[in-house]
N, C-alpha and C positions, 0 to 999 in steps of 0.2 A: 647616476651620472658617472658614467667612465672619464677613465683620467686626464684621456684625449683630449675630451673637451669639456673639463672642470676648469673655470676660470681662475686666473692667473691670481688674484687674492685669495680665492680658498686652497691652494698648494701649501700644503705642507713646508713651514720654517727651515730653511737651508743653514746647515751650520755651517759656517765661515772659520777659516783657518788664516791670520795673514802668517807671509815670511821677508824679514829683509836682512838682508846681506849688509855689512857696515866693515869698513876701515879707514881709520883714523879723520874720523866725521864727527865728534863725537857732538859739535854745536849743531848740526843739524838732523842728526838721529834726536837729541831730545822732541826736536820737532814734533818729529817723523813719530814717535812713540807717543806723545801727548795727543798728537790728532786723532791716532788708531785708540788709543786707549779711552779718547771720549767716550767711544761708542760704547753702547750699552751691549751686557754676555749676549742678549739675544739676535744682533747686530754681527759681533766678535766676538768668538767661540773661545780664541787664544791668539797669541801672537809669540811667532817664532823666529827670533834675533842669532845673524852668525857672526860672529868675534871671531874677522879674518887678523889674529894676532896686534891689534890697535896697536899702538902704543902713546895716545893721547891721555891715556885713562878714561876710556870707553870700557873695559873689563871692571874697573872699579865702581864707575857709576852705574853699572850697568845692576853690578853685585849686589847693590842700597835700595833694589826696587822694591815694593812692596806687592805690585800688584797681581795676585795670583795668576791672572791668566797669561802672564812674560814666562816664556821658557827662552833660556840664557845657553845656546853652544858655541862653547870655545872652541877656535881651532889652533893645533898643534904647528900649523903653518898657513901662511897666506893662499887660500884656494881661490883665489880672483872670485870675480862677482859668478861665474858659472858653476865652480865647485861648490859656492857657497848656497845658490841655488838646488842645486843639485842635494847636497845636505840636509840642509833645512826643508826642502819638499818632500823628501822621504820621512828625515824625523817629524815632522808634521803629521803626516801620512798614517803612521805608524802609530803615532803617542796618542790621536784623538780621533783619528775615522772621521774626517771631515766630508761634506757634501763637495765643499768648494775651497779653495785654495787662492789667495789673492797676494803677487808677488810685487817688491819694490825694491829700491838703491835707497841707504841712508838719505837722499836730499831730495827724496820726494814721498807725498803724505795727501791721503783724501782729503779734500775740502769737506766743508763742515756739510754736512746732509749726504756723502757720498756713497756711505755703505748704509743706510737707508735704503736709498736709490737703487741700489744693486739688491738689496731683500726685496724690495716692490716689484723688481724686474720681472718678469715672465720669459721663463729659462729652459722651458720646452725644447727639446730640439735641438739646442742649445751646446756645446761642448766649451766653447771657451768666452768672456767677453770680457775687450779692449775699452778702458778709459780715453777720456777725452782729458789730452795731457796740456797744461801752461804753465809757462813761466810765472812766477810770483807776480810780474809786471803785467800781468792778463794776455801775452801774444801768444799763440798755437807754439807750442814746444815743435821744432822742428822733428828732431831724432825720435821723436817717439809718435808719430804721426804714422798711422796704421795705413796697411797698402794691400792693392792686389796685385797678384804674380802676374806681370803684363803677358809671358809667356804661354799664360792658360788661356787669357782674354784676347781678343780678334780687340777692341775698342781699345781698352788702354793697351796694347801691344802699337797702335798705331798712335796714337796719342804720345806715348812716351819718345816714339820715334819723330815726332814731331817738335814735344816739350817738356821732352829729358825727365828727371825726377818729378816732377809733378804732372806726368803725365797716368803715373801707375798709383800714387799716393791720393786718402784722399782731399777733396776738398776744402777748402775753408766754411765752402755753403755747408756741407756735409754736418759739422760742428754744431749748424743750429736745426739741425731735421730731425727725425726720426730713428735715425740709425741705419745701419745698412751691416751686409755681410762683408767681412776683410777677409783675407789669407795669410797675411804678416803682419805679429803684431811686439812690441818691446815689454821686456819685464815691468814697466811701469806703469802700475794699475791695471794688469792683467790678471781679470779671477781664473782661473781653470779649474773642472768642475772634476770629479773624480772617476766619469767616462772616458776623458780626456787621459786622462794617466793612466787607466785600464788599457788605454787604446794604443797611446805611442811612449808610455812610459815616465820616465825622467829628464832632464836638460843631462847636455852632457858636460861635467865640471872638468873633463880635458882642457876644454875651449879656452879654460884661465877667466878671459874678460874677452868682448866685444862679440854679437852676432849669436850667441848661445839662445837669446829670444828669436830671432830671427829664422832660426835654423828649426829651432823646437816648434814656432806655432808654423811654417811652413810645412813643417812635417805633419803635425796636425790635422793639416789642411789639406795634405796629398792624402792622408789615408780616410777620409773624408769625413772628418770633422768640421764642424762647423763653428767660426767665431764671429761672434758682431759689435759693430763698434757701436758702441750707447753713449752720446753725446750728451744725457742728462748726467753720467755718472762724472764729475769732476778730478785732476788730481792736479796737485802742485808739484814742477819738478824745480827744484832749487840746485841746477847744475852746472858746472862749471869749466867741463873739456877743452869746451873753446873758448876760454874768457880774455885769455893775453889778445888774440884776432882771431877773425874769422878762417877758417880751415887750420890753425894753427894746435898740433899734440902738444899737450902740457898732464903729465910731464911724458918726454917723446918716447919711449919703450912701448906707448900704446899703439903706435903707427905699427909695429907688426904686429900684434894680435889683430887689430881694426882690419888690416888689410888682408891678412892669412884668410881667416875668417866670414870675411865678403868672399872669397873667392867661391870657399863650401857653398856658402849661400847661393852665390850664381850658380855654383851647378847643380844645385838640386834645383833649383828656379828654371833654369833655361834647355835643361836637356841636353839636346841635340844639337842645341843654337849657341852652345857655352863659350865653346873654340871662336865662332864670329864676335861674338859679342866679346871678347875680350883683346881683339883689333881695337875696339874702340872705348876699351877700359883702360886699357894699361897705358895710353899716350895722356891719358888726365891724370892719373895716379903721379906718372913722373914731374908733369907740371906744378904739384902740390912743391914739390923742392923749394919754389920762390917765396913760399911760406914759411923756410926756417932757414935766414941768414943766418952765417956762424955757424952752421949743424950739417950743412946739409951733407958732409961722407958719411955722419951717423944715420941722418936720414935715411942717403941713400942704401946702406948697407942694410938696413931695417928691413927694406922695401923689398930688397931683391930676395933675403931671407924669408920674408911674408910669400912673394910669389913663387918661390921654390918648395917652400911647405904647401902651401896650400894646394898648387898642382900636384904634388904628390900622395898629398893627403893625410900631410907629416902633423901629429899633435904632440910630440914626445919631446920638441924641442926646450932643456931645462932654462926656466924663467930669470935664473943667477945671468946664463949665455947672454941673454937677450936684456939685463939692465946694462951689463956690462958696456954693448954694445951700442947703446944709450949715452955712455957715458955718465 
């Protein structure tokens, strides 16, 4: 029986590598480490935690673990959640030769049966697969809800131009089917397999935070790799970006990485079509201002720095600049 078509139970045990990125989280990294660590070594291989410089006593607790398969890297400085990626997926990479790779944010953690469900999987073909993300209160996690590039699609290209964000994203039906292929998908609950990083490499930890998934499994996708969203695998995201109101940065210094960062995103998405489509980006971007009374010169000063980098294709700008600017 060739391998082609050896059924998906007798493949060979894929060893599983997780990584999460953590700063100043340290009640919901317990979580996040408790869920992962339930599973059993033949489940998870190891799990590899970055100490973006805490200062909660996340280094201290982290230091009291016992359980051999936690490897602990400090970093010397805050490399936002994409340096921290970046990091921890090479040392990963490196320390244990994993088959697959399964990344997360301190405040989110597989549900109980999740990486189970990802060993059961049938991963043929396969380069990258997308978790079915929710909020603790059971609603579809917006931000991490996997999409196709409407740009490559004739359907969702017309759709989106129809019904905006949910026209390229998918659906709610989708969550209870079978799975389907995505092109963009979010650090949370994302395995990538180690074809996957043969193929387009690493996240890039320039990015700081916001869009470094984004960017990474679209690229994935353009060099044609293949990700699928698996509605059985579950994850919990325990997040809080927008919790003061809706479309509201807390805290605001994220409005320019968010917004820089989309831009990248749009243009490796859209091509040719970048220049138009951002006629009709950039008059909603401005509209977000009514969202932060009291702020909004910081605001807008964020924004204009966001879309000045990002058209340029500037990553250099120092993080210190940009709190400052913040206030």
């Amino acid at each position: 029986m060739t391998a082609s078509n050896t059924p998906a139970a007798m493949q060979a045990p894929s060893r599983l590598v997780a990584v999460v990125v953590t700063y100043n989280r340290l009640d919901k990294l317990k979580d996040t480490l408790t869920s992962l660590l339930a599973s059993p070594a033949e489940e998870l291989q190891a799990l590899v935690v970055v100490n973006n410089v805490s200062t909660d006593g996340t280094g201290a607790w982290l230091s009291e673990q016992s359980d051999p398969r936690l490897v602990v890297l400090e970093s010397a400085e805050n490399l936002g959640g994409a340096g921290g990626f970046e990091w921890g997926m090479r040392e990963a990479v490196t320390r244990f030769d994993p088959d697959w790779l399964v990344v997360m944010d301190d405040d989110a953690r597989p549900a109980p049966g999740a990486l189970a469900a990802f060993s059961a999987l049938d991963k043929r073909e396969i380069d990258g697969v997308a978790a079915a993300v929710y909020f603790p209160d059971g609603r579809i996690c917006e931000m991490n809800r996997p999409s196709r590039n409407p740009f490559w699609h004739g359907r969702e290209f017309l759709r989106t131009l129809v019904g905006g964000r949910g026209g390229f994203h998918i659906a709610p039906a989708d969550y209870q089917g079978g799975g389907r292929l995505v092109d963009v998908s979010s650090f949370v609950g994302l395995f990538v397999s180690r074809a996957a990083v043969a193929r387009v490499g690493y996240p890039d930890g320039r990015l700081f935070v916001y869009g470094e998934d984004g960017l990474y499994t679209l690229g994935l996708s353009k060099a044609g790799g293949r990700i699928r969203f698996a509605p059985e695998i579950r994850f919990e995201h325990d997040c809080s970006t927008f919790e003061a109101r809706p479309g509201q940065f807390r805290p605001l210094w994220k409005v320019y990485y968010y917004h820089r960062n989309l831009l990248f995103l749009y243009r490796m998405a859209a091509g040719w079509m970048f220049w138009p489509a951002m006629l009709l980006i950039l008059p909603k971007w401005l509209m977000k201002l009514r969202n932060h009374p009291g702020e909004r010169g910081a605001f807008l000063r964020l924004l204009v720095w966001a879309i000045s980098d990002g058209l340029r294709g500037r990553v250099c700008r120092p993080h210190a600049e940009v709190l400052a600017a913040a206030g």
